[in-house]
N, C-alpha and C positions, 0 to 999 in steps of 0.2 A: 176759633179753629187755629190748631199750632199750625205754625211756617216751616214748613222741613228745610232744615240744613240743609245743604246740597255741598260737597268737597271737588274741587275742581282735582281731575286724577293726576298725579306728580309730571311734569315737562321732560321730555326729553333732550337731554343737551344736544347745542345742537353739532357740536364737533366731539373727537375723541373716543373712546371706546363706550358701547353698552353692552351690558352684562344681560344676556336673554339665559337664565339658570329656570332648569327642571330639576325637581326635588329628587335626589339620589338614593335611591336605597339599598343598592348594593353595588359590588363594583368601585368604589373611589378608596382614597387614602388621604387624611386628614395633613396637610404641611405646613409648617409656619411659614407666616412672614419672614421670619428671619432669614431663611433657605430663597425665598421666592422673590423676594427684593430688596436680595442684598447688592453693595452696590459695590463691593470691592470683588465679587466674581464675576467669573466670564459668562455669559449667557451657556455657552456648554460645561461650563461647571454646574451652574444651577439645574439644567437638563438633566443632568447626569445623577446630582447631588438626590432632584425631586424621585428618577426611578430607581432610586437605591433604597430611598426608602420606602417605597409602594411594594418592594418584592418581602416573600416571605420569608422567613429564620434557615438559615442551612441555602439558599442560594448561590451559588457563585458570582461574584463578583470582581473575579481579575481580567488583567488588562486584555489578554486573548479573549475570554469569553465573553468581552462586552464588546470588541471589535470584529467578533462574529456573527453580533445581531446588529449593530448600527453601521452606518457607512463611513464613521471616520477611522481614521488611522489610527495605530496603534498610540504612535506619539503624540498625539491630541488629545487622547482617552487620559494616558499616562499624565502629563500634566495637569488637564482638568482633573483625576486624583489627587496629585499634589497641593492645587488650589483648596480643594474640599480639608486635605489633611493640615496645612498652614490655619487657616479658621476655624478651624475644631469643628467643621461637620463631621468627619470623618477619623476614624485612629484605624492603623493597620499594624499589628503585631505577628513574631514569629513564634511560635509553639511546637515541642515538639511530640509527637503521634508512634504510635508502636512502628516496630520495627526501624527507628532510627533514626524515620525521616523527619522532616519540619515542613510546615503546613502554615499558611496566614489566615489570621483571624483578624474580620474586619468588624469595625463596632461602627455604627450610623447614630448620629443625635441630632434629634431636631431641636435640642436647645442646649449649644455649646458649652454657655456660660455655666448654665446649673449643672453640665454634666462635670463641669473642671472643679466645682464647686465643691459639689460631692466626694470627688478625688482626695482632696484636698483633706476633708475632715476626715475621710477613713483613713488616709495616711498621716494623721494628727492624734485621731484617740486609737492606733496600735498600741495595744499593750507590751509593756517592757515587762521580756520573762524575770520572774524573782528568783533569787539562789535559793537551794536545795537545800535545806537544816536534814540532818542527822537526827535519827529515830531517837530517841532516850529507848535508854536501856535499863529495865528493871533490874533492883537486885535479887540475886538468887535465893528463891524462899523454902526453907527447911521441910523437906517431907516428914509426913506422919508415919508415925513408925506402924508397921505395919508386919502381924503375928503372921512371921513367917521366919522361916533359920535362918536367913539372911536379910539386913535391909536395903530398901532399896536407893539404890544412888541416883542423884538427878544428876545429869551432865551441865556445866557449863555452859552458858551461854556462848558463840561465840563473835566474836567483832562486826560490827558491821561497817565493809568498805563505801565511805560516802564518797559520790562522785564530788569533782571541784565545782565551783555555782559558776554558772555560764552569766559572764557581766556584758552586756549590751550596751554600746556607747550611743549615749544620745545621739547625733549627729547623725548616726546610721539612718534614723527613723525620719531625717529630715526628706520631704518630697527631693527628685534633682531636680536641676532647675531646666527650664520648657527651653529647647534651643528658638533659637531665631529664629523668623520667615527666610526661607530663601529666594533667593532671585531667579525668578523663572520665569524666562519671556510667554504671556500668555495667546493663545491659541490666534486670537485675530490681531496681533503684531504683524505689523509691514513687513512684507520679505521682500528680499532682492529680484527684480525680472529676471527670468529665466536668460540665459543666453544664447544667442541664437546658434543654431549649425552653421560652418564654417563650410565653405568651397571654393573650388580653384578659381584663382584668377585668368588662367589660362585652359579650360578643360579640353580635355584629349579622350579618344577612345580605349585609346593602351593606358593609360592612368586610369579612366576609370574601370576599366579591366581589373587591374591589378587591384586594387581596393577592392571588388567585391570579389575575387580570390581571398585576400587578406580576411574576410570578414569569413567566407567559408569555411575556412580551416581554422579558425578560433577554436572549435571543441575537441581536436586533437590536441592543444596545449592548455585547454581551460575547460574543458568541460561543463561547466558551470554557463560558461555562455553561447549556448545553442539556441538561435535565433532562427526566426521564422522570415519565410523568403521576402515577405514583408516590412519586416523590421530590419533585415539585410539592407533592400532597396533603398530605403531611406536614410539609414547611417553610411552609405557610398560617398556621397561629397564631403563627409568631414573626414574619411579619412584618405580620399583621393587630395585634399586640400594640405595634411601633414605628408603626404610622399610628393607632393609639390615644391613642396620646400626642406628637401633632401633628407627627410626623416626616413632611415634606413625600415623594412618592413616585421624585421626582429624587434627595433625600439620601440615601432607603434602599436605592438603587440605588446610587450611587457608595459609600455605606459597606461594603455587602458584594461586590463587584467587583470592589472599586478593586486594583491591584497584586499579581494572582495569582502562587501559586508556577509556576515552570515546570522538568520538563514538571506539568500540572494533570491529576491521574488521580482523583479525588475530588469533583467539582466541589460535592455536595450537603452531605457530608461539611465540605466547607471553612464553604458558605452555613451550614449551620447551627450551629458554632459561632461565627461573627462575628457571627450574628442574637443568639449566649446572649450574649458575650462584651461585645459592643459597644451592648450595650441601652441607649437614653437615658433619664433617670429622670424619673418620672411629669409631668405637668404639677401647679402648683401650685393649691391650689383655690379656685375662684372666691370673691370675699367677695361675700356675700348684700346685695342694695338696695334699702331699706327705700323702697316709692312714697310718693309724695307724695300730702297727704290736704287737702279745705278745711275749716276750724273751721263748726264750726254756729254758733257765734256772731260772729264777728266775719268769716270768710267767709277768712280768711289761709291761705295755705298751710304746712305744715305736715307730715313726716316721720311716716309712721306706718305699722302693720298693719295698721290697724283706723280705721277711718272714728269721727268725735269734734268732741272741743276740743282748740285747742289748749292750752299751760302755762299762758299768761295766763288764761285765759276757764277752764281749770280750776281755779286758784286764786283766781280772783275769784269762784266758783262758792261753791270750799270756805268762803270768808272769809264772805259771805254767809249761808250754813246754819252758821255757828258758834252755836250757842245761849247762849252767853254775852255776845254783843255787845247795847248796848241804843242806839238809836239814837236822838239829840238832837231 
């Protein structure tokens, strides 16, 4: 009687990730390695890179319409583009479309190298156009005479104008050459902490009055920043904090207005980091002024705190009560 085999069924490891896969049968998009572990992009490059290429032919894939379905920002999108276009996932060209305008044509590869590869050899065997040779021109062959009162005459040939041969310089056909990678700080780069809002050192009710006037009337000379009472109440101490320290209410309005981005989707956001950012520094402090006093003796005027004598009439004083003096 045979011994049946028996296979113990494979271990599972006992750390790090397991792969529990159901067989797919519609629904997926096949992506390489290449895309999925690479090590010189950003994890939101590769994000980006993988549903760029799951979508189908004629999709939009600019940087608004991709920052209207994901939650990051525009400038994160923008760059993780840039990363994708530096390593040849991606190439973005401009083309122009009827009526004038110009339109971007994005091209996805899921394998860089063989698409640069390709490039390469079609711009290697272009063909160089050949100059144009001149027709030969038969000679004029004698008609048959022909039973009639008159014969008949054949016309002339006449010239034929050859165009000049279009000469193509080598060089032309050479590919250009790939610019560089650029330096682009990528998505999860350290940024700077935020700075905090600024407020008075000494607050007052009429100061902070006056700031949130200041903030109210901002859409009479900026229109652009109409703020919500909200977002009012909370930019009050940064700018209660610049009229603290004798920043006229016309400067503190041109400082944080002045040259917005456009379009401006932030307005509050912008106000209160130019209120942390562009803080003027304290005023300097007053020297203290010692009043003026009259001497009880001699009646002079005289610099003091305290009401007295003055030097003289205090040292003729002292000279005086010296007990050692004897006098003549």
């Amino acid at each position: 009687m045979d011994t049946q085999q028996v296979s113990a069924p494979p271990r599972a490891p006992s750390a790090g990730v397991v792969h529990i896969n159901v067989r797919l049968t519609d629904g997926y998009t096949i992506i390489s390695n290449r895309l999925s572990q690479h090590r010189g992009l950003s994890l939101l490059a590769i994000g980006l890179g993988t549903h760029i290429q799951s979508l189908p032919d004629g999709w939009r894939v600019g940087i608004k319409a991709l920052a209207a379905i994901f939650p990051e920002s525009e400038a994160r999108i923008a760059a993780a583009l840039r990363e994708l276009e530096q390593h040849g996932f991606l190439r973005r060209t401009r083309e122009r479309v009827g009526g004038g305008k110009l339109a971007t044509r994005t091209e996805s590869y899921n394998h860089p190298e063989a698409a640069a590869r390709g490039r390469a050899r079609v711009a290697a065997a272009a063909p160089v156009p050949e100059a144009v040779h001149a027709p030969e021109i038969l000679p004029a062959v004698a008609a048959e005479p022909v039973t009639a009162a008159e014969p008949v005459r054949v016309p002339a040939p006449k010239p034929v104008r050859v165009p000049e041969p279009v000469r193509v310089s080598v060089p032309d056909l050479v590919p250009a050459p790939v610019p560089g990678p650029r330096l682009v700080p990528t998505p999860t780069a350290p940024r700077k902490p935020r700075l905090p809002l600024p407020a008075p050192q000494h607050p007052t009710e009429a100061l902070y009055a006056a700031a949130a006037d200041l903030l109210a009337g901002l859409p009479r000379t900026a229109p652009l920043f109409l703020l919500s009472e909200e977002d009012a109440r909370g930019l009050v101490p940064g700018v209660a904090a610049w009229l603290e320290r004798g920043a006229r209410p016309d400067a503190v309005r041109a400082a944080i207005t002045d040259d917005p981005p456009a379009p401006l989707r932030h307005p509050a956001k912008l106000l209160r980091h130019r209120l942390a950012a562009l803080l003027p520094p304290p005023l300097p402090a007053a020297v203290p002024v010692v009043p003026l006093q009259n001497c009880d003796d001699c009646d002079r005027a005289f610099r003091s705190s305290v009401p007295g004598c003055c030097r003289g009439c205090r040292d003729a004083r002292a000279y005086v009560d010296e007990p050692g003096l004897i006098s003549a």
